[in-house]
C-alpha positions in Angstrom: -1.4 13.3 -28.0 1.7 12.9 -25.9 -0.3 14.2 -22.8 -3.2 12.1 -23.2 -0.7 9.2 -23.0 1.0 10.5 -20.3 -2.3 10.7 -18.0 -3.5 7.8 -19.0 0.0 5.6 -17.9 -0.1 8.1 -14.6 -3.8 6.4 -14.4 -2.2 3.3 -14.8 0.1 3.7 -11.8 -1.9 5.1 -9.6 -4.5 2.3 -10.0 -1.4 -0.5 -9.5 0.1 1.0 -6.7 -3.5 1.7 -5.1 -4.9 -1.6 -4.4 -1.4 -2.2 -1.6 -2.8 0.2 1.0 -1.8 -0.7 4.3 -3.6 -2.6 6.9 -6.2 -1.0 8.4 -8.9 -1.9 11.3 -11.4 0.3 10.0 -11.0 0.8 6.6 -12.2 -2.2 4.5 -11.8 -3.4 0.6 -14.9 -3.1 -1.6 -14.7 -6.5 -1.7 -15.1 -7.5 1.4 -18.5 -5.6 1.9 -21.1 -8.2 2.9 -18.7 -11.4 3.4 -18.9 -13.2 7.0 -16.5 -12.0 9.7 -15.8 -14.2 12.4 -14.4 -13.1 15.5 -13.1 -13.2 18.9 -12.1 -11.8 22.1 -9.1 -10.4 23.9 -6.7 -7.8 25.0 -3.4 -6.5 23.8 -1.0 -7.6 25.4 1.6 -5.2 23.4 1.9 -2.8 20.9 5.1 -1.5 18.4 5.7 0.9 16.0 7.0 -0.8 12.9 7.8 0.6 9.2 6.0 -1.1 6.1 8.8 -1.2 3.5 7.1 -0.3 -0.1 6.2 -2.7 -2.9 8.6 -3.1 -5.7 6.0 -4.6 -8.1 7.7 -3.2 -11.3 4.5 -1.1 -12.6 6.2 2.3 -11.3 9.2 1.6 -12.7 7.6 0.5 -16.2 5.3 3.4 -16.0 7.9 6.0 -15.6 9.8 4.4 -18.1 7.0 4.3 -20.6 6.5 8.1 -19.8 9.6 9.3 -19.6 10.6 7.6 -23.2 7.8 9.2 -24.7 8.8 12.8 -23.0 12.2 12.2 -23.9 11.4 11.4 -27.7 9.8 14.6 -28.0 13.4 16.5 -27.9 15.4 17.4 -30.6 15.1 18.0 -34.2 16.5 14.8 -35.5 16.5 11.1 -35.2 19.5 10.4 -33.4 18.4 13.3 -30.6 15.3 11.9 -30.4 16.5 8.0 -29.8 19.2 9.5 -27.3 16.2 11.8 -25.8 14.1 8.9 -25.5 16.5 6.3 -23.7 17.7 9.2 -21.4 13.7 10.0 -20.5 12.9 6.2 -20.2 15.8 5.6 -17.7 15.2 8.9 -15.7 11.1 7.9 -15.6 11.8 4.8 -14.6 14.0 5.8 -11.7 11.1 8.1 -10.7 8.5 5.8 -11.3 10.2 3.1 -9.3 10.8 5.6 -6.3 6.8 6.9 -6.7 5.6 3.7 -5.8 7.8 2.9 -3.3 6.8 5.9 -1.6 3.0 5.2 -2.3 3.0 2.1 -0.7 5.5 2.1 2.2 4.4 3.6 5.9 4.2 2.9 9.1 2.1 0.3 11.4 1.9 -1.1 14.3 2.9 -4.6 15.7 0.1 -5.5 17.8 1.0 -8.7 20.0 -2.7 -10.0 21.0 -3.5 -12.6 23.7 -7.3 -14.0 22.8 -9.1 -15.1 25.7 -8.8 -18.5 24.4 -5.7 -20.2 22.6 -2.1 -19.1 22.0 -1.1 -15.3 22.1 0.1 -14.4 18.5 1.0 -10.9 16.5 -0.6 -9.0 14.1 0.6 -5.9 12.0 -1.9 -2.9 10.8 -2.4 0.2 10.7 -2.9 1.9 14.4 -5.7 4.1 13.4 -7.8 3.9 16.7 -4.7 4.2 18.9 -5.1 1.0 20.8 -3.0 0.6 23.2 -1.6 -2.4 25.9 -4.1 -3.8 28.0 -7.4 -2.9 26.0 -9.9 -5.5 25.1 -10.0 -5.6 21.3 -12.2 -8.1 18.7 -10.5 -10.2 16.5 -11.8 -10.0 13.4 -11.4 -12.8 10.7 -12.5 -12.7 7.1 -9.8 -14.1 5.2 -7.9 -10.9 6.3 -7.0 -10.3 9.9 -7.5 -7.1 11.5 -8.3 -6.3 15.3 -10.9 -3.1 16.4 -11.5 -2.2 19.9 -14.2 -4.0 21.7 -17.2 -1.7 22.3 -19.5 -3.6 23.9 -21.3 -3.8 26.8 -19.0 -4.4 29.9 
């Protein structure tokens, strides 16, 4: 029984911390399948490497907690072991829940500092995953979530 519970919080944890992916130009939510993109032109006009710190949303932590207390519970032939077991395995699991999901959501991105070919120049963080560089003409894509993708059409 206790192993059913512990999958089922790791379950829980994995789908918390899963949703805060990091930026990406070419990998989209399921939600925004289908929904109208509007974008524009122009060119990077620099790019940075930057670190995305991890969320600290608290459902690691309480996961790991969860887990660890029931883990912990399990030791010992008596009640007092078992209470003592319990707060021990709720503290350590929620250190190492905590630290999971910092880990699961932090990475690294780039700052991209984008000059459209009309308005103000302005930055945007994601993901680098088609390695654009300075100087290349990118689309700037607009659906409620920024993101910019090279520009592949016709010159």
């Amino acid at each position: 029984m206790y192993r059913k519970i512990r999958v089922f919080l790791l379950m829980i944890l994995l789908l918390g911390v899963s949703d805060c992916s990091l930026h990406s130009g070419s990998t989209y939510n399921r939600n925004e399948m289908g929904s109208p993109q509007y974008f524009k032109k122009g060119v990077i006009v620099s790019v940075r490497d930057v670190e995305i710190k991890g969320t600290e949303s608290g459902v690691g932590a309480a996961a790991g907690a969860t887990a660890g207390g029931l883990a912990g519970s399990t030791l010992g032939g008596n009640t007092a072991t078992r209470v003592l077991g319990a707060l021990g395995g709720a503290v350590i699991g929620g250190v190492l829940g905590h630290t999971t999901e910092d880990v699961i959501t932090s990475g690294d991105a780039s700052e991209f500092i984008i000059q459209p070919d009309e308005g103000e120049a302005y930055a945007i963080v994601q993901v680098n995953d088609e390695e654009l560089k300075p100087g290349e003409k990118v689309l700037i894509m607009d659906s409620g979530k920024v993101r910019i993708v090279r520009d592949q059409s016709p010159k």
